[in-house]
Each structure stands twice: as C-alpha cells, then as structure tokens.
BAPABA-511946 format. One record per residue (C-alpha): residue in one letter; residue number from 1; x, y, z. Coordinates in steps of 0.5 Angstrom, whole numbers, plus 500, padded with zeros to 3 digits. Layout:
<nodes>
+------+-----+-----+-----+-----+
: type : seq :  px :  py :  pz :
+------+-----+-----+-----+-----+
:    A : NUM :   X :   Y :   Z :
...
+------+-----+-----+-----+-----+
</nodes>
This chain:
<nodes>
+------+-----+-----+-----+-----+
: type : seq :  px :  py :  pz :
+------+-----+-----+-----+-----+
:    X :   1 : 500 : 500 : 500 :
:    X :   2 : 503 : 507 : 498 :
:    X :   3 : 504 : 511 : 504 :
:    X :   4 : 501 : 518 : 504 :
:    X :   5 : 504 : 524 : 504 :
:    X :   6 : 504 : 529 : 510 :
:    X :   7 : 500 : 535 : 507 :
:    X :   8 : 505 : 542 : 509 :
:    X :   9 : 505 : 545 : 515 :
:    X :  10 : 501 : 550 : 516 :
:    X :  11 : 506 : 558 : 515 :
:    X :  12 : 506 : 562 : 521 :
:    X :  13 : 502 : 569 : 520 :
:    X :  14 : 507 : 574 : 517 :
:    X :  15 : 509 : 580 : 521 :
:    X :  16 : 508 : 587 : 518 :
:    X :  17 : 512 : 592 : 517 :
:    X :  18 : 513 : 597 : 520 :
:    X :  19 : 511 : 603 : 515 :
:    X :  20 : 504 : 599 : 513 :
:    X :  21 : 503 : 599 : 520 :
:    X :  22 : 504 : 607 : 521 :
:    X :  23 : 500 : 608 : 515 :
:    X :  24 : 494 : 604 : 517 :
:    X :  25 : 494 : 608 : 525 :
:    X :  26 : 496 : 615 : 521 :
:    X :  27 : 489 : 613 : 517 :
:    X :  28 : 485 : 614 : 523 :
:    X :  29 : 489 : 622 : 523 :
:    X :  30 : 487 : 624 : 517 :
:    X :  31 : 479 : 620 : 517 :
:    X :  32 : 476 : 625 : 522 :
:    X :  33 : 479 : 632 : 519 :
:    X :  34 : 478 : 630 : 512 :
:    X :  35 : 470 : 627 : 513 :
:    X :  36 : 468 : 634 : 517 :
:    X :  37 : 470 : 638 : 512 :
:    X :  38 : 468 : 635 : 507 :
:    X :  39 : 461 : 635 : 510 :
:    X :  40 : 462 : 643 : 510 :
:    X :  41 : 464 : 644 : 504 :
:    X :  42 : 458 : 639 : 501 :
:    X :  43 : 454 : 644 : 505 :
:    X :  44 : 456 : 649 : 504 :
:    X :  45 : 455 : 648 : 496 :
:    X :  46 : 447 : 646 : 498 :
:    X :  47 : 447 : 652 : 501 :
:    X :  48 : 449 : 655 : 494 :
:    X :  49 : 444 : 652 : 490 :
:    X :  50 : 438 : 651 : 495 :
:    X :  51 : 439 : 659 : 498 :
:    X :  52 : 440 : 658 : 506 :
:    X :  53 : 443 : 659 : 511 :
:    X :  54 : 443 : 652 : 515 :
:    X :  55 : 445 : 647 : 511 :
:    X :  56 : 453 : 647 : 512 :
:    X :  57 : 451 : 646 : 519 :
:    X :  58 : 448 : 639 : 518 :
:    X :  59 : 454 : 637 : 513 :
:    X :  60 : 459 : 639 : 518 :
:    X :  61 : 454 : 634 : 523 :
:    X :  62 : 454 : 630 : 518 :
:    X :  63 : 461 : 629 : 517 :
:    X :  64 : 464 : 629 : 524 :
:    X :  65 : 459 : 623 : 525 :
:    X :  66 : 461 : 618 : 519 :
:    X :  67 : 469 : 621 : 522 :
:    X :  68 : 468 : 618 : 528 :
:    X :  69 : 463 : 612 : 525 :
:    X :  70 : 470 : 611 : 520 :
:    X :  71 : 476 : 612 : 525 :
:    X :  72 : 471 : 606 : 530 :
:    X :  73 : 471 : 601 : 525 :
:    X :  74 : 479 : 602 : 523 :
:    X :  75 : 479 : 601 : 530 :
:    X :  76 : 475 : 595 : 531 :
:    X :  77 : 478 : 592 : 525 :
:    X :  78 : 486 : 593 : 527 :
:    X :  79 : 483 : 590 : 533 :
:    X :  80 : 481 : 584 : 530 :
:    X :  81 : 489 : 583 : 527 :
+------+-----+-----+-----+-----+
</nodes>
C-alpha cells in the first residue's frame, strides 16, 4: 500500500511592516478631519444652490459622524488582526 504524503504544514502569520502598520493607524489621523470638511464644504455647496443658510450645518454634523463611525471600524478591525 502506497504511504500517503503528509499535507504541508501550515505558515505562521507573517509580521507587517512597520510602515504598512504606521499608514494604517496615520489613517485614523486624516479620516475625522477630512470627512468633517467634506461635509462642510457639501453643505455649503447645497446651501448655494438651495439658497439657505443652514445647511452646512447639517454636512459638517454629518460628516463628523461618518468620521468618527469610519475611525470606530478602523479600529475594531485592526483590533481583530
């Protein structure tokens, strides 16, 4: 009877690097301010072409929340790693 190879055996996790691990944590950095302008700037840019007043006030609100909802699941999922 033919004697069965053993099946490899399985590769440890390979370590990042250091650099993919600083642009990943640098990510959370850029994520709040960026989202937070860019709602400004959305609402303001509505606020143009609606003629109010108001409305940057709900993109800046809304974009600090898709921030911070952004920087939480950056975090939860280098968490998981």
């Amino acid at each position: 009877m033919a004697e069965m190879p053993n099946p490899p055996a399985p590769t440890p996790p390979k370590k990042k690097s250091t650099v993919v691990s600083l642009a990943r944590y640098s990510e959370i950095g850029f994520i709040i301010p960026s989202a937070v302008l860019l709602g400004f700037f959305l609402g303001k840019l509505a606020d143009y072409w609606l003629h109010t007043k108001w409305l940057y006030l709900v993109g800046l609100l809304f974009g600090a929340v898709v921030g911070f909802w952004q920087m939480i699941r950056i975090a939860l999922r280098a968490n998981k790693e």
